[in-house]
N, C-alpha and C positions, 0 to 999 in steps of 0.2 A: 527876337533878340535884337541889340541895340546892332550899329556898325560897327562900334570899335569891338563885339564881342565876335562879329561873325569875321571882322577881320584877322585877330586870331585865331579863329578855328580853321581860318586860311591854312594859317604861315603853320598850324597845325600839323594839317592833313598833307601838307606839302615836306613837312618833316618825315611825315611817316608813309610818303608816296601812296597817301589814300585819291586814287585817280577818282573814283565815283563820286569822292567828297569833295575834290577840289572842281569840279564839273560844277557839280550841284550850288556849290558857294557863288563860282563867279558867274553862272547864267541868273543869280538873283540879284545878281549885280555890286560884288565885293567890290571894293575896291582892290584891284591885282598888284598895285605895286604900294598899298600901304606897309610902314616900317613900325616895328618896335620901338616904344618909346624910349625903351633903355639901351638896347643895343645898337638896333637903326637895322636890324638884318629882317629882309620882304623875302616872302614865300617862295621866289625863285633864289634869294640863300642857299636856304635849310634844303631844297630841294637838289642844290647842286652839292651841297656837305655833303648830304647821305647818299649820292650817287640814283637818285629816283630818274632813270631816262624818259620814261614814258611822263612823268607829270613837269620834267623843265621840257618835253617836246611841248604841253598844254598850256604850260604857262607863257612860254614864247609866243607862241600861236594864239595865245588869248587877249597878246599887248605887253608882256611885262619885260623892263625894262632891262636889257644889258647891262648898262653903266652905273645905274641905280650904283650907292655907295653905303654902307654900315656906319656905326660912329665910330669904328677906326679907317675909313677912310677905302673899306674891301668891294671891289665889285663883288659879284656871284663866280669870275672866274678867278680870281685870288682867292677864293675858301675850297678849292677842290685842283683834284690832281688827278680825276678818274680824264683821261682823253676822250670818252666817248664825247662826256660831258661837255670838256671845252671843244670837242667837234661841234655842236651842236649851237655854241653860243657865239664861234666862229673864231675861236681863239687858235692861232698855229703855233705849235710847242717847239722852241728853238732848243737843238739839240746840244748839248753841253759837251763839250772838249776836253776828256780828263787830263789829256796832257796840260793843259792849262791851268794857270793855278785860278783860284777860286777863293779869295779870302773874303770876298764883299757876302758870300753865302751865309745866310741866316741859319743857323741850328741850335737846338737845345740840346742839354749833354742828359744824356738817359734818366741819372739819378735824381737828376730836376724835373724830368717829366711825369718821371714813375719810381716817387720817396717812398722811398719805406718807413711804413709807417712804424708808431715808436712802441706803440703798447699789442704785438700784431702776437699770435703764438709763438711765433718762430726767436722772438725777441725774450716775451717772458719766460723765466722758469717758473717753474709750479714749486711753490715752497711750503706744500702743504706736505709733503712728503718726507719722511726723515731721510737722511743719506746713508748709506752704507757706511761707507768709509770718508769722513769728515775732513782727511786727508787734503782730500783729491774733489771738493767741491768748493765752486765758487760764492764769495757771497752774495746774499740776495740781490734779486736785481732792483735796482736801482735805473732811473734815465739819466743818460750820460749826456747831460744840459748844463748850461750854463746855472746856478742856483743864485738868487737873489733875494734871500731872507734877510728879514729884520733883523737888524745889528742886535746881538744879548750879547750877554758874557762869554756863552760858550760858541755860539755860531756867527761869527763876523759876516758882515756883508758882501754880495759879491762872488763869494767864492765859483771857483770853476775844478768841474769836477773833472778826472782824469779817465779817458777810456778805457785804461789800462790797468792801474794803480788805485789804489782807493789810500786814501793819507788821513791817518790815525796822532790827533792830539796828546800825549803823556809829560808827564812830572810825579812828583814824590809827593805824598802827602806828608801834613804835619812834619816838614822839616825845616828846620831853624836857622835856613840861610837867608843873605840877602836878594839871591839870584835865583832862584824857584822857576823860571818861566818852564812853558811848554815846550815838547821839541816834537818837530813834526818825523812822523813816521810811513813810509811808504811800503804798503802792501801788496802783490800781485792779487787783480782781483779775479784771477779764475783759479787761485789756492787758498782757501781760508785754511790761517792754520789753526788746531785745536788751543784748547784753556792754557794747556802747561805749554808750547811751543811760542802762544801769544808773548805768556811771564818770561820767557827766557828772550824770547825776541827784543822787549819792549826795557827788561834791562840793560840788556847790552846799548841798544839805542842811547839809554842816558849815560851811556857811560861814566859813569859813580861809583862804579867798585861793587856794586851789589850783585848780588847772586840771585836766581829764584827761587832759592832755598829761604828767605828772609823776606819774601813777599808772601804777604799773611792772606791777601784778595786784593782785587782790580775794581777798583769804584768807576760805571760809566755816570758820569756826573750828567745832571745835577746830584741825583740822590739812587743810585741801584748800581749793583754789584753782580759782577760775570759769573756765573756758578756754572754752566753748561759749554760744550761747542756749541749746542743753537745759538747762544746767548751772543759768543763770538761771531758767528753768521751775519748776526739780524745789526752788526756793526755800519755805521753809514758813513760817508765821508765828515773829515776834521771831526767826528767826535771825539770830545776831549774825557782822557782818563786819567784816572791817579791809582798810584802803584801804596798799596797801604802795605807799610816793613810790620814785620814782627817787632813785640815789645822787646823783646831783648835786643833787637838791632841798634837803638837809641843808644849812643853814650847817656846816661845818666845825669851829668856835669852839665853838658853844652849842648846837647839835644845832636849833636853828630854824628854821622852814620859809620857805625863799629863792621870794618870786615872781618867777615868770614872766615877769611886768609892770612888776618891779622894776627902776629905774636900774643898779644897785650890781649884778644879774646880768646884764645885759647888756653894761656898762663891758668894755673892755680886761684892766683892770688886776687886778676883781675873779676875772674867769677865770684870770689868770696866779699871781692869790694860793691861788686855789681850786685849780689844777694841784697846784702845788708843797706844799700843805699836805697835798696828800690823799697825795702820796710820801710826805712825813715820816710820817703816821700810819700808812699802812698798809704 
């Protein structure tokens, strides 16, 4: 083997406190304090990392260097905290003062060290299973990330999604106003609610006067229609819906939306108007 292969098999065997192997390397004459090219860390490193006492006794004892430095700038006694260790390298551990304060101390906060990961079991649900009570489940999971899709009509860019809330685009279809926009809707997302709970929610939202008695189906745009609670589930953030009215909901005249609760569609007269207009037109 070349030099540069057996001086990794060094920094190797000194990671994995192989005493027999680090013997063997440097009496054929490794070099003992060669560095990694990338990181800059020599076999008495990795030796003092893993806490190996018997192989940083060999490698001191063989020549290697104390001060030696990593490319951040680490001897062998900055990468370990065992005392045996820094007995041996000759390092004395000044004992810390709690009553003192201590703000210049380096730490990492837990959840930076050890993230939870995103897609882990304990994260996904299993959506392969139907749910009992539809109630009482939340919708699928989804990553609670930042989203940064291509601008279309229905999914603007950018969006940020909520860890809490999942927010539901709706408007009216086919109605004859100037002012049509969407109105956002906020959902708890550990309750989906069912079909008919959606319709009732999602009108009250537009606040228009409409009932869900007068909603004929729920188009999720571009082109498909909610017929289940799954359907409702598999909803994702801002998609955008349309609430499709019953034909009779239409005024006739001005394409207007007739309540429910209104005089003029409950009258006699207005139904016998609304019968015979709807022959003429269609």
């Amino acid at each position: 083997m070349d030099a540069a292969t057996n001086e990794e098999a060094l920094r190797e065997a000194a990671a994995n406190g192989n005493v027999d192997e680090i013997s063997k390397l440097i009496e054929s004459g490794v070099d003992i304090n060669s560095t990694n090219k990338m990181n800059g860390w020599s076999p008495l490193h990795w030796a003092c990392k893993r806490g190996h006492l018997k192989a940083v006794e060999i490698l001191l004892s063989s020549g290697a260097e104390k001060i030696i430095v990593n490319a951040k700038g680490e001897t062998p006694a900055d990468v370990t905290k065992n005392p045996e260790v820094l007995e041996l390298l000759g390092v004395v551990e000044v004992p810390v003062n709690d009553s003192e304060p201590t703000s210049d101390l380096k730490f990492k906060p837990n959840y930076l060290s050890h993230p939870e990961f995103m897609y882990s079991k304990a994260n996904h649900r299993d959506t392969t299973k139907i749910p009992e009570n539809p109630l009482t489940q939340p919708f699928h999971y989804q990553p609670q990330t930042v989203t940064c899709t291509p601008p279309t009509q229905w999914a603007p860019a950018g969006l940020v999604v909520h860890p809490q809330f999942i927010v539901l685009c709706v408007r009216l279809a086919h109605v004859s106003k100037m002012n049509n926009d969407f109105v956002e809707v906020e959902l708890d997302r550990q309750y989906a609610p069912n079909l008919a709970q959606l319709t009732d929610i999602l009108c009250k939202a537009l606040d228009m006067g409409i009932d869900a008695d007068q909603i004929r189906a729920i188009r999720k745009l571009p082109h498909y229609t909610l017929k289940t609670d799954r359907d409702v589930q598999r909803l994702t953030d801002y998609q955008a819906l349309e609430l499709i009215l019953q034909p009779d909901s239409l005024n006739p005249f001005d394409g207007s939306i007739v309540s429910l609760s209104s005089e003029a569609n409950t009258s006699p007269d207005s139904r016998y108007l609304k019968d015979h207009v709807s022959k003429l037109v269609y």
